[in-house]
N, C-alpha and C positions, 0 to 999 in steps of 0.2 A: 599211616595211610592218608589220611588228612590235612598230613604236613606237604605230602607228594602231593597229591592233589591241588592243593592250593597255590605251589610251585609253580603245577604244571598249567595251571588258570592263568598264570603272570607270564607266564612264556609266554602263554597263545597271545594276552591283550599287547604284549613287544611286538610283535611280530603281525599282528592285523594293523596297529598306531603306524611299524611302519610301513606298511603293505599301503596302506590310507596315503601317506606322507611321501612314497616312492609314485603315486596315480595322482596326487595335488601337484607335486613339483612339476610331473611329465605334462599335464592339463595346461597349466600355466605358461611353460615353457614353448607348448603349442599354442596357445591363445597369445602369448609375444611374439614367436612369428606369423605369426598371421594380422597381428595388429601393427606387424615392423615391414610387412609385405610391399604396401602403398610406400613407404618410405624407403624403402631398395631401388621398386624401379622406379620411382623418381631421380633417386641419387644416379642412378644407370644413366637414365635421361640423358639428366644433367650432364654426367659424363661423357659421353655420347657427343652429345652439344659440342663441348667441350673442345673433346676431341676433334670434330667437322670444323671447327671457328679454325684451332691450329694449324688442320691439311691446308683451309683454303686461302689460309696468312703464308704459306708456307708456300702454296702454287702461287701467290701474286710475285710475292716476294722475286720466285724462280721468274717468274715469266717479265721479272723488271731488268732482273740480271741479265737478261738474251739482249745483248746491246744492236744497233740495227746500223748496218755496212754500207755503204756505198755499194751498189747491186743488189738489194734487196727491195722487197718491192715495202710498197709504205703502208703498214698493217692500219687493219680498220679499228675506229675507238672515234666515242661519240663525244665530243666536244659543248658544251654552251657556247654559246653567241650571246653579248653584249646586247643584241636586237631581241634578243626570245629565240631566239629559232635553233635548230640543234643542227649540226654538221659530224657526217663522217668523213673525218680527214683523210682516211683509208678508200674510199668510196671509186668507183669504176668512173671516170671523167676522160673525155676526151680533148683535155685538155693539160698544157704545165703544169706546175704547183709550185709556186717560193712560198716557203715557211720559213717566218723571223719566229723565234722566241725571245719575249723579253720582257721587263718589268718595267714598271710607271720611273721609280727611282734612278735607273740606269741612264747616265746621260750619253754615252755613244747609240741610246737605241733613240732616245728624245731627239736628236741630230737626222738619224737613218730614216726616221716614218715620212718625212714630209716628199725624202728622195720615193719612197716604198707609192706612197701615194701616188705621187705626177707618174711612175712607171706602172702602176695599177691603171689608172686613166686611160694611159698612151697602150698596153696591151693588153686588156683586161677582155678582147674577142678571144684572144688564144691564150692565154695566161693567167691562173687563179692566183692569188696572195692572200696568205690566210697569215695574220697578227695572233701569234698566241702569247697572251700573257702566264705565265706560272704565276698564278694566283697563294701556291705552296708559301711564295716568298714575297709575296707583296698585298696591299688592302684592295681589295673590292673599291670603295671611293674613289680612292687614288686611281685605279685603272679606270674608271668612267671619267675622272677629270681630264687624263690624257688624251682619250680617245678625243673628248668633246672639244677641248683647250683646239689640239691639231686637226679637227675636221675630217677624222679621219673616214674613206670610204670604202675602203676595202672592210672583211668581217673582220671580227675582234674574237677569239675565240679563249676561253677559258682551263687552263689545266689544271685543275683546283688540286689536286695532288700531286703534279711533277710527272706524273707517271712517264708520259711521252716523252716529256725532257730527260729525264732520265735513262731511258731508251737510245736516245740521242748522243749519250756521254754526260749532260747537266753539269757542265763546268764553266758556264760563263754567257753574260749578255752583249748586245744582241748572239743568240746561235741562229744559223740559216741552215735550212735545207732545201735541196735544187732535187724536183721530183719530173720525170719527161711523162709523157699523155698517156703512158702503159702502166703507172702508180709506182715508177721502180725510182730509189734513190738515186741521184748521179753526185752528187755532193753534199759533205754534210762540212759547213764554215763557221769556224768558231771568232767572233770577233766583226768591227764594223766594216763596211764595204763602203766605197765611194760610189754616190750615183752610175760614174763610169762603171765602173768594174761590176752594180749590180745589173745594169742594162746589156751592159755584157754576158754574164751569162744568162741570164735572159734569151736573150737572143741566141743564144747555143743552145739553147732545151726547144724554142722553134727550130733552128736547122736542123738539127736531129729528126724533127716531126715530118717535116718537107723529103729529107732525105729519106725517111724511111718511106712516106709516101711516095714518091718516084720508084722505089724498087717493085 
């Protein structure tokens, strides 16, 4: 009887040890998550984050790939100026628009500015020229020494990441685009112009302007 008894005393203290040992484990295993709680959703966060960085790389990217046609009109995007001052090249103007793209280093665009100038001068009541350097491919320095070296008067605007040139095709300097008084593209020319030929259409993006005002 004694023998049972004392058996049956060892059962009970197995079995409360592990009663004890099944309520420590479960305690702790809640006290880890709950002290792992802060470090979830942060990782979520993070995630999160993560994730939003990807989408909005992934909408620029898209929205770099939409190349822009002759007939389309010339989307807005805020540009630096050499002077301080910020331009939307997309912007409601009643006026033309020639836009050169091109780098300090390029010597058919070092050639074209001086032409780009005197024809800024001679129709700059009815005709914008906007100089944008793609900064992507060339030094900040460099570009102010051009600007300065050639006197230049027209604005000097900055694409620090290509973006617009890109848009464009970005396959080569100078590139020109021919924009008429309603912001729509009429040509986009890859390669240098002779004075003649840029006064030229020049003066096509005015006729257009007169004709359409006559109707």
């Amino acid at each position: 009887m004694k023998r049972f008894l004392f058996i049956r005393a060892m059962v009970m203290l197995v079995v409360v040890g592990a009663s004890w040992g099944v309520i420590e484990n479960t305690t702790y295993a809640v006290n880890l998550s709950m002290e792992n709680a802060p470090l979830k959703e942060e990782y979520g966060r993070e995630r999160l984050e993560a994730e939003k960085e990807v989408e909005d790389e992934t909408a620029d990217a898209v929205e770099v790939m939409k190349k822009i046609k002759p007939g389309q009109r010339l989307p807005s995007m805020i540009l630096k100026g050499l002077n301080g001052k910020t331009y939307d090249v997309g912007a409601t103007r009643n006026k033309a628009l020639v836009i050169s793209f091109w780098a300090s280093w390029c010597d058919p665009c070092r050639l074209e500015a001086p032409m780009l100038n005197e024809l800024y001068s001679k129709y700059k009541d009815d005709v914008d020229v906007y100089g944008i350097n793609v900064t992507r491919y060339d030094r900040l320095e460099d570009v102010q020494k051009f600007s300065r070296s050639l006197a230049l008067q027209f604005p000097i605007l900055l694409d620090e990441q290509g973006a617009l040139f890109e848009r464009f095709g970005g396959v080569a300097f100078p590139t020109h685009v021919m924009v008429d008084h309603h912001g729509q593209v009429r040509e986009i020319i890859i390669g240098m112009l002779s004075e003649q030929e840029l006064e030229r259409k020049i003066e096509t993006l005015e006729k257009k302007k007169v004709s359409l005002g006559a109707e």
